[in-house]
TIVO-2410 file (N, C-alpha, C; in nm, 3 decimals):
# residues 131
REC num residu      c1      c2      c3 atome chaine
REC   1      X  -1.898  -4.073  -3.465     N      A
REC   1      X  -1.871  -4.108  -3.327    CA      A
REC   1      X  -1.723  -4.084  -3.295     C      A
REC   2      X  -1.640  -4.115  -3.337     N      A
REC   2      X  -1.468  -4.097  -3.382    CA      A
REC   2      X  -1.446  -3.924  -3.323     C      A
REC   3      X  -1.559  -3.851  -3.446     N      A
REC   3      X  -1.514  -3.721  -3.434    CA      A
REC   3      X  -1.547  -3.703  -3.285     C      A
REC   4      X  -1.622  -3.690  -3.241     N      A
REC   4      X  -1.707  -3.618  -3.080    CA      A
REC   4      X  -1.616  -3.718  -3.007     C      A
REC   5      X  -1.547  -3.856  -2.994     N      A
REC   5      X  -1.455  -3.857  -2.905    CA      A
REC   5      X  -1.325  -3.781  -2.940     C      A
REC   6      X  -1.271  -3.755  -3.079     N      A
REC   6      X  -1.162  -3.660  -3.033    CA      A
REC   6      X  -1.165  -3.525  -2.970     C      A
REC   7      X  -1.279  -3.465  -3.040     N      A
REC   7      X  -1.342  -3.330  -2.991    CA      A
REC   7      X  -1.381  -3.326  -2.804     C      A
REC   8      X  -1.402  -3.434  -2.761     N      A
REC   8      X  -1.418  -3.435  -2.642    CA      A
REC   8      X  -1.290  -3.443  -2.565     C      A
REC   9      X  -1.225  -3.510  -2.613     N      A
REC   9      X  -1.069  -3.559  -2.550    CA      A
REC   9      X  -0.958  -3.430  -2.587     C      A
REC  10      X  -0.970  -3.326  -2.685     N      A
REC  10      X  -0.917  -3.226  -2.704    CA      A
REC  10      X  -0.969  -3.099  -2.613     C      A
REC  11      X  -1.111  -3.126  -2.542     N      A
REC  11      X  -1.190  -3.041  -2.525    CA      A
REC  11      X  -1.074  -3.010  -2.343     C      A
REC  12      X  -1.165  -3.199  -2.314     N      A
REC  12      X  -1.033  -3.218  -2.192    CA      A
REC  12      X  -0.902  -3.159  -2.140     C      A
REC  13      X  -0.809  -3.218  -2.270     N      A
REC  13      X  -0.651  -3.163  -2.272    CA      A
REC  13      X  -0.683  -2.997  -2.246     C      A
REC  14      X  -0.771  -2.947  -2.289     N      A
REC  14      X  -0.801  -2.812  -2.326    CA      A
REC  14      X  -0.833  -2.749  -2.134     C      A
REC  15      X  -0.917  -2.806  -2.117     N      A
REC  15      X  -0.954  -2.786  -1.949    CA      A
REC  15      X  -0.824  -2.818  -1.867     C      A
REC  16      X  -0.773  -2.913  -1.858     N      A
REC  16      X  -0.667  -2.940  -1.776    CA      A
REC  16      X  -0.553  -2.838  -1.781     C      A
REC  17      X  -0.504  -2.843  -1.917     N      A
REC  17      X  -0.388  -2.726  -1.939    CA      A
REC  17      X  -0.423  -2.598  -1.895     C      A
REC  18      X  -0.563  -2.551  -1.905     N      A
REC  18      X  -0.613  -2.442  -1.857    CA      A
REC  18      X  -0.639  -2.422  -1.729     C      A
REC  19      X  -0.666  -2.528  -1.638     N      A
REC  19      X  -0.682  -2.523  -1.505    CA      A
REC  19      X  -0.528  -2.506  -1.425     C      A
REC  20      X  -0.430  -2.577  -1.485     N      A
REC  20      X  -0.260  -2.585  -1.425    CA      A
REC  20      X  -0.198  -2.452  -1.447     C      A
REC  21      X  -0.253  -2.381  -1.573     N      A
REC  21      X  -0.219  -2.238  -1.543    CA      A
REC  21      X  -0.273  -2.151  -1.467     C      A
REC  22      X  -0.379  -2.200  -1.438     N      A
REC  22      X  -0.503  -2.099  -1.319    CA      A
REC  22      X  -0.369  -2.139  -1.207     C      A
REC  23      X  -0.366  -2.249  -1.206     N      A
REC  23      X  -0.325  -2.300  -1.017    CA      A
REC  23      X  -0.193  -2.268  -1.001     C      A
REC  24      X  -0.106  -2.249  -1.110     N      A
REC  24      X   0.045  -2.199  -1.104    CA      A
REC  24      X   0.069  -2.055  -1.039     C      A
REC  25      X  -0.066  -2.001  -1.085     N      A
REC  25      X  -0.029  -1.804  -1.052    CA      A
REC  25      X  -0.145  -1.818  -0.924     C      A
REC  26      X  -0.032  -1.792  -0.831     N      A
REC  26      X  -0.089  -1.719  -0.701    CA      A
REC  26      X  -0.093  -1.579  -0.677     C      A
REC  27      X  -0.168  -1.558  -0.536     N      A
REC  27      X  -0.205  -1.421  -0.531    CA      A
REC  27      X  -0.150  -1.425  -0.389     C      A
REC  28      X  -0.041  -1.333  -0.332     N      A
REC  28      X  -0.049  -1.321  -0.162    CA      A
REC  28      X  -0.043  -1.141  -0.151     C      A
REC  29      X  -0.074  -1.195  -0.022     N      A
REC  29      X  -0.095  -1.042  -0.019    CA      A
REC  29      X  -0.036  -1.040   0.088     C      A
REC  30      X   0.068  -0.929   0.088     N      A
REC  30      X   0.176  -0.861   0.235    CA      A
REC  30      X   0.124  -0.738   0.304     C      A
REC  31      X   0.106  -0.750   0.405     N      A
REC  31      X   0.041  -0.635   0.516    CA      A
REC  31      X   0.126  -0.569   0.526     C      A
REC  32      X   0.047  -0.411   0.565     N      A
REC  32      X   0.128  -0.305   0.585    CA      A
REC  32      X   0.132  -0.218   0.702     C      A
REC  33      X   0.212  -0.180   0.782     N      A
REC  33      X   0.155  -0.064   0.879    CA      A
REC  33      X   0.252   0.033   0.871     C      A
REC  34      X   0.173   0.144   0.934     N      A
REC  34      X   0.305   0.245   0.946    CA      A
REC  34      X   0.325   0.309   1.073     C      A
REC  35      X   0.452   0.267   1.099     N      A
REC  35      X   0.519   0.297   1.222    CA      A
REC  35      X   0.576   0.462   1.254     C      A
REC  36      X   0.663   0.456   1.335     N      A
REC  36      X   0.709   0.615   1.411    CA      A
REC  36      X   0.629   0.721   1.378     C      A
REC  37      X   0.508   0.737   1.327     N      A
REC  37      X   0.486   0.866   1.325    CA      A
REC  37      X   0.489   0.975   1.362     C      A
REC  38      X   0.568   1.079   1.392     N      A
REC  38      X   0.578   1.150   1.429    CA      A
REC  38      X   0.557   1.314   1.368     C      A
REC  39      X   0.532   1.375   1.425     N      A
REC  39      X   0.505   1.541   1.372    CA      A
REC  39      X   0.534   1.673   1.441     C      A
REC  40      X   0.612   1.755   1.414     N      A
REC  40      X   0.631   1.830   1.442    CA      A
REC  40      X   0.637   1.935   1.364     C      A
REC  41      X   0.650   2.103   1.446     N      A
REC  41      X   0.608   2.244   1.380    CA      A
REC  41      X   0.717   2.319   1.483     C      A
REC  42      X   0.738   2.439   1.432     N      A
REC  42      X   0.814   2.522   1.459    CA      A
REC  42      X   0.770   2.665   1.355     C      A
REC  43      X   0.814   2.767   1.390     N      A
REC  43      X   0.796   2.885   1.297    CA      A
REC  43      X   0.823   2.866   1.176     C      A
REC  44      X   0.910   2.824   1.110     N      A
REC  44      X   0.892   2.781   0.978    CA      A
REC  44      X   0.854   2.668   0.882     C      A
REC  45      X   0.814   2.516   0.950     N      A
REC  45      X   0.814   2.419   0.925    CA      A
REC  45      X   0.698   2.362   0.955     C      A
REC  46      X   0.636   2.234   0.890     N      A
REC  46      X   0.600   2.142   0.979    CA      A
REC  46      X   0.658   2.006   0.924     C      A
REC  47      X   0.698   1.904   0.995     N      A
REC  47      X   0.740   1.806   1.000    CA      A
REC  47      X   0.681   1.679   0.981     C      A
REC  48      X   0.696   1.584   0.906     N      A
REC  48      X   0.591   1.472   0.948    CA      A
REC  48      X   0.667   1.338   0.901     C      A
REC  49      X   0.721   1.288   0.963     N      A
REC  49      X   0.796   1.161   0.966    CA      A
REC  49      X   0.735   0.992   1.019     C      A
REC  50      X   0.805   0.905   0.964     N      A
REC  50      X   0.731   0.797   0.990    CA      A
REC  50      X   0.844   0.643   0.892     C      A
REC  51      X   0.730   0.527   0.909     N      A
REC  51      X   0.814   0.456   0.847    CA      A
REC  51      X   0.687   0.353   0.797     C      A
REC  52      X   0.714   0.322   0.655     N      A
REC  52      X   0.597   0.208   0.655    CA      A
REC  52      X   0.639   0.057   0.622     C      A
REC  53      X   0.585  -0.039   0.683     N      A
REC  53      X   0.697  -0.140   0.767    CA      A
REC  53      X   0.548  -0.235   0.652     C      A
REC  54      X   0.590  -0.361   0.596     N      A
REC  54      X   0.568  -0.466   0.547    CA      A
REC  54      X   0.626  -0.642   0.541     C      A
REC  55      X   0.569  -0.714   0.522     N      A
REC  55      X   0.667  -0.819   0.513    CA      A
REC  55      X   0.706  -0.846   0.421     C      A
REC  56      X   0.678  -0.810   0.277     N      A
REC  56      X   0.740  -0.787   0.128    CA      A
REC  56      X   0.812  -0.642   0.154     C      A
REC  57      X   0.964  -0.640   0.161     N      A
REC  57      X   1.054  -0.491   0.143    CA      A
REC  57      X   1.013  -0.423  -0.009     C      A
REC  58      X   0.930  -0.466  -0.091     N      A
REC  58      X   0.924  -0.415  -0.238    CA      A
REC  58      X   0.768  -0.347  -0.186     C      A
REC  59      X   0.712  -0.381  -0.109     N      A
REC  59      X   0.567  -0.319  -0.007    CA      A
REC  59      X   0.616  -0.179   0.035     C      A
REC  60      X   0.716  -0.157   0.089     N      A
REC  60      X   0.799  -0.027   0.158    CA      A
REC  60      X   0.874   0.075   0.117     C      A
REC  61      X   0.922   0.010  -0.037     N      A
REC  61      X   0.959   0.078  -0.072    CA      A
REC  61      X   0.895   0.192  -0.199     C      A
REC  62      X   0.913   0.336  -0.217     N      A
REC  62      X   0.853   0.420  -0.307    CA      A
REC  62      X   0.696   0.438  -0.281     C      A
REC  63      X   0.641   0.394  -0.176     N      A
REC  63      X   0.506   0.418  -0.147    CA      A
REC  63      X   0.426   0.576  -0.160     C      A
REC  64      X   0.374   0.591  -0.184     N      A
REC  64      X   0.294   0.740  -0.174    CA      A
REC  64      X   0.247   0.782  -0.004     C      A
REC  65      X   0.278   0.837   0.090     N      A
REC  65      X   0.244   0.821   0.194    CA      A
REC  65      X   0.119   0.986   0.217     C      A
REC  66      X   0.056   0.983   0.283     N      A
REC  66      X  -0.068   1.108   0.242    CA      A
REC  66      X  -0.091   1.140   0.441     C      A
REC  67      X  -0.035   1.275   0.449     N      A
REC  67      X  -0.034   1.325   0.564    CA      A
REC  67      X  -0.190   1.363   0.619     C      A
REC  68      X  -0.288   1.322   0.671     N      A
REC  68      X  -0.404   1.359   0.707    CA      A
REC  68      X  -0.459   1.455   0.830     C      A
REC  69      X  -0.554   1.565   0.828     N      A
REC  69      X  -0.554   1.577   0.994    CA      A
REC  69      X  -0.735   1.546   0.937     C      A
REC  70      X  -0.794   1.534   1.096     N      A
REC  70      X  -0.905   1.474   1.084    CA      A
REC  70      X  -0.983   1.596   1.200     C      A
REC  71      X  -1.066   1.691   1.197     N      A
REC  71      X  -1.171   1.780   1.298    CA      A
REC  71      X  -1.327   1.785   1.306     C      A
REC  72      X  -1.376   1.764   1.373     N      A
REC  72      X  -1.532   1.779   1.404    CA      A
REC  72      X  -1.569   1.682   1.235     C      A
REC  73      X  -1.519   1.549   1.250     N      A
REC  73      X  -1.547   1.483   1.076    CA      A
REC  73      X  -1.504   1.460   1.009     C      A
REC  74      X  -1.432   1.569   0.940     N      A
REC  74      X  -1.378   1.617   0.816    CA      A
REC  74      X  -1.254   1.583   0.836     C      A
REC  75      X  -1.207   1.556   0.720     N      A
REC  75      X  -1.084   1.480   0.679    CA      A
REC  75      X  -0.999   1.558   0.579     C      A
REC  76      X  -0.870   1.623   0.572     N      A
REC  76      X  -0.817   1.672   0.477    CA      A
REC  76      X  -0.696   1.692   0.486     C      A
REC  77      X  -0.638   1.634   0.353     N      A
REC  77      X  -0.492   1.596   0.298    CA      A
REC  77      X  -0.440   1.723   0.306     C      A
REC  78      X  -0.299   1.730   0.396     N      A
REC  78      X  -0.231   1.846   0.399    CA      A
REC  78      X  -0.136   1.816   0.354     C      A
REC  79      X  -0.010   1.681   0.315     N      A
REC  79      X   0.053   1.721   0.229    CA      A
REC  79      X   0.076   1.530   0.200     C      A
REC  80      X   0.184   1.497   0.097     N      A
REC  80      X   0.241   1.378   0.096    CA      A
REC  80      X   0.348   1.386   0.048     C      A
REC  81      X   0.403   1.228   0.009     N      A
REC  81      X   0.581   1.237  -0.023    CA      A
REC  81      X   0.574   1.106  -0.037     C      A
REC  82      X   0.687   0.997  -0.083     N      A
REC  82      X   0.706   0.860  -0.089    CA      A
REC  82      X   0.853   0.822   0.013     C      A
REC  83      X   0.828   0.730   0.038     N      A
REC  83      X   0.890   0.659   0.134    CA      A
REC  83      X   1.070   0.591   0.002     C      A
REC  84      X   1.143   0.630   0.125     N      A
REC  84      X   1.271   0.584   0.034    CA      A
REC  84      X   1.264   0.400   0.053     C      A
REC  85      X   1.428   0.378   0.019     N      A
REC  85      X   1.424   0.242   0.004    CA      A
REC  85      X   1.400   0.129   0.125     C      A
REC  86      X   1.394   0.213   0.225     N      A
REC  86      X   1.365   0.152   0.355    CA      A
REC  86      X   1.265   0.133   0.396     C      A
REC  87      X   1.172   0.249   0.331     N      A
REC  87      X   1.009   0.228   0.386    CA      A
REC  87      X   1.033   0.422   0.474     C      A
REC  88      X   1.131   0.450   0.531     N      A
REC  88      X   1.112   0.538   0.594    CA      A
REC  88      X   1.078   0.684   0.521     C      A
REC  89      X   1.004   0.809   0.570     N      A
REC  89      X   0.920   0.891   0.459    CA      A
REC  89      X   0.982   1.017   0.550     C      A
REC  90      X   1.032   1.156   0.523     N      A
REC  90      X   1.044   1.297   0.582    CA      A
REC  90      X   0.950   1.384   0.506     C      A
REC  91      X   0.861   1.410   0.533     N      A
REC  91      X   0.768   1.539   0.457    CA      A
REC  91      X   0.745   1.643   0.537     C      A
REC  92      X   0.847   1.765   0.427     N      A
REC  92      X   0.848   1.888   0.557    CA      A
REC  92      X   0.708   2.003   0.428     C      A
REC  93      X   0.672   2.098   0.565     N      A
REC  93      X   0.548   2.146   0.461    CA      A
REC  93      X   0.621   2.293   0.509     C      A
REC  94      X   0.602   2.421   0.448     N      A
REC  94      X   0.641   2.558   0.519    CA      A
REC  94      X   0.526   2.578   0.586     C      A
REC  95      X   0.499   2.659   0.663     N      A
REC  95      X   0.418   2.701   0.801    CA      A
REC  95      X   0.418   2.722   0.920     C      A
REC  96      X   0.383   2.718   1.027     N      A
REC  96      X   0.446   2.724   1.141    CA      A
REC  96      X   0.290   2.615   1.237     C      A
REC  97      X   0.231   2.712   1.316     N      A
REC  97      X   0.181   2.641   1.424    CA      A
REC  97      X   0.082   2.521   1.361     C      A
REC  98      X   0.051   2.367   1.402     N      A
REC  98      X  -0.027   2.311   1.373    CA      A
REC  98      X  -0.157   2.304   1.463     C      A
REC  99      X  -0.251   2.300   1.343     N      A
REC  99      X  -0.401   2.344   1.389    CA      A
REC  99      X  -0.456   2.190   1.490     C      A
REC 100      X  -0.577   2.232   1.562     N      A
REC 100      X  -0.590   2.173   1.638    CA      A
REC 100      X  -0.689   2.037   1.542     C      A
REC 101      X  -0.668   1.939   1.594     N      A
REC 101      X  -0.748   1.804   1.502    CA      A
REC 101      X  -0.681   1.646   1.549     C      A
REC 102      X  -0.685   1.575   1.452     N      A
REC 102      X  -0.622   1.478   1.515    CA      A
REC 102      X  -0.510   1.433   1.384     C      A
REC 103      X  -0.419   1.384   1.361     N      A
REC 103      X  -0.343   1.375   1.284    CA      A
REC 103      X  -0.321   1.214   1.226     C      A
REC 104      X  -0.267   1.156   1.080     N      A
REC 104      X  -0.226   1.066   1.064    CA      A
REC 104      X  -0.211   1.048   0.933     C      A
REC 105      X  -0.129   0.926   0.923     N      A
REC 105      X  -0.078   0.894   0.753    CA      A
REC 105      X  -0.159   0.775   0.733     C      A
REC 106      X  -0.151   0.769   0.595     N      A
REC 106      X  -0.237   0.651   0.532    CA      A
REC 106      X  -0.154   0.666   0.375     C      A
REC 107      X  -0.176   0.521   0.391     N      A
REC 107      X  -0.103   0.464   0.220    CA      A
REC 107      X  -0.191   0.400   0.135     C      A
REC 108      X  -0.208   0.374  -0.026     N      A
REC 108      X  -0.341   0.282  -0.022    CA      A
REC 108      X  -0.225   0.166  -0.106     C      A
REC 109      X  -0.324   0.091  -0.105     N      A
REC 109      X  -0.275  -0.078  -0.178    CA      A
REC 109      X  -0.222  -0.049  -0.275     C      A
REC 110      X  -0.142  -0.134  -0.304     N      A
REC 110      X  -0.075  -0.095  -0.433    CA      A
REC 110      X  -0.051  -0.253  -0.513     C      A
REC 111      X   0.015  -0.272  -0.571     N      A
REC 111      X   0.060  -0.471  -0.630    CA      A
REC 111      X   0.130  -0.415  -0.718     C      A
REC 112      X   0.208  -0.574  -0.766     N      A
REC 112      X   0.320  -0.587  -0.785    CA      A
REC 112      X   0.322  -0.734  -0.868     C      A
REC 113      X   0.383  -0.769  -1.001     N      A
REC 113      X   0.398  -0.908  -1.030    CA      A
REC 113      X   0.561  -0.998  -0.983     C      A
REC 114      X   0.540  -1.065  -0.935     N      A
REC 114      X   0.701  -1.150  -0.947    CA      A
REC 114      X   0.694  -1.278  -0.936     C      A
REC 115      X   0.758  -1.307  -1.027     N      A
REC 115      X   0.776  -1.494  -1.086    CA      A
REC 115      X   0.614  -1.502  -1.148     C      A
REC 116      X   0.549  -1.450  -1.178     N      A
REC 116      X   0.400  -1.496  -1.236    CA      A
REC 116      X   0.276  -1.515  -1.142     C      A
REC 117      X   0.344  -1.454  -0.970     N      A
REC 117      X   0.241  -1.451  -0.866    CA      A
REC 117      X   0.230  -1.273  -0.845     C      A
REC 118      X   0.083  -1.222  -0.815     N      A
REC 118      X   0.045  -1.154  -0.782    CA      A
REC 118      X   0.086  -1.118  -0.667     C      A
REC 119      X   0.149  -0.983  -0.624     N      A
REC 119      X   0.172  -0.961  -0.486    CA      A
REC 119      X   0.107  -0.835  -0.458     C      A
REC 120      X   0.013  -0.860  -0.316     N      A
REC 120      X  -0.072  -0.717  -0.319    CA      A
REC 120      X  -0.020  -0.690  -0.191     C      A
REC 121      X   0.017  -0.504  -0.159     N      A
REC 121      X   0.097  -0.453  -0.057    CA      A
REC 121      X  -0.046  -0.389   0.013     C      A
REC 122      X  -0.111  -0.404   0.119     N      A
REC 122      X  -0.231  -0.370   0.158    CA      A
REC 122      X  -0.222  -0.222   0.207     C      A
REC 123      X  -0.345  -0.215   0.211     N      A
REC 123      X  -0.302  -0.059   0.263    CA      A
REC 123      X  -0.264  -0.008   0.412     C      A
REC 124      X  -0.238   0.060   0.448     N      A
REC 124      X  -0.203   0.129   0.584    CA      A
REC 124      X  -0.245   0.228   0.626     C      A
REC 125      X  -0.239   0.233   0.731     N      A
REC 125      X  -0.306   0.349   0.818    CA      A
REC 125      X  -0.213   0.357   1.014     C      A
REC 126      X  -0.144   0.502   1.003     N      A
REC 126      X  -0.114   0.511   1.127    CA      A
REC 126      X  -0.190   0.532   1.241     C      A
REC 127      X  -0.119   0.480   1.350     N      A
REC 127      X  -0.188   0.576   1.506    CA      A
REC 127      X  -0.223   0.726   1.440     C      A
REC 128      X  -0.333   0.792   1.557     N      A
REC 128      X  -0.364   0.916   1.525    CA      A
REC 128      X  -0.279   0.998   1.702     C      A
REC 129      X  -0.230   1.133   1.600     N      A
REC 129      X  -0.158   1.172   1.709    CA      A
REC 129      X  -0.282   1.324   1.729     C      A
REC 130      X  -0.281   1.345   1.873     N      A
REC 130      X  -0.434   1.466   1.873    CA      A
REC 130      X  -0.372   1.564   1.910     C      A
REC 131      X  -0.356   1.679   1.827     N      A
REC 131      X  -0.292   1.811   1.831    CA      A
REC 131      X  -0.388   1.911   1.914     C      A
***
């Protein structure tokens, strides 16, 4: 009888200590959007600028940003680049006139640990600009 109350009372200590580390590590998650998009072309260039704006600055910064145009459906990646320490991104492509479709950037989720909480940077998606 002795044994199965210590075994029970160790079992306890065992649950509790294990539950205070569950409840210590949080998870938040910081939203993302991306702002200025802008695009432009000329005879040798095309342009595609923007900024991707969060409420965690570690969300903005070094992101993968993925230039999209979108026609009759279809969806296809024409170029990408990462965003400097600001969040703000320049991706120039060689080419000249841009084809007709609708245009936009998108980022996907990414995370991050600090102090022992989970931080998830959500994903983004710009206005579409229609060429």
């Amino acid at each position: 009888m002795k044994r199965i109350m210590v075994r029970a009372a160790t079992l306890m200590v065992g649950c509790v200590a294990l539950s205070v580390g569950i409840a210590s590590a949080a998870t938040v998650e910081a939203p993302t959007v991306i702002t200025k998009f802008k695009l432009s072309a000329d005879s040798d260039a095309r342009k595609y600028s923007g900024r991707v704006a969060s409420t965690k600055s570690r969300c903005e910064k070094n992101r993968k940003v993925k230039v999209v145009r979108k026609m009759h459906g279809n969806e296809k990646v024409l170029a990408s680049g990462r965003t400097d320490s600001q969040g703000k991104f320049r991706i120039e492509r060689s080419g000249g006139k841009l084809s007709r479709g609708k245009y936009y950037t998108k980022v996907k989720q990414s995370s991050y640990t600090k102090n022992g909480d989970k931080v998830i940077c959500s994903k983004g998606k710009s206005g579409k600009i229609k060429v």
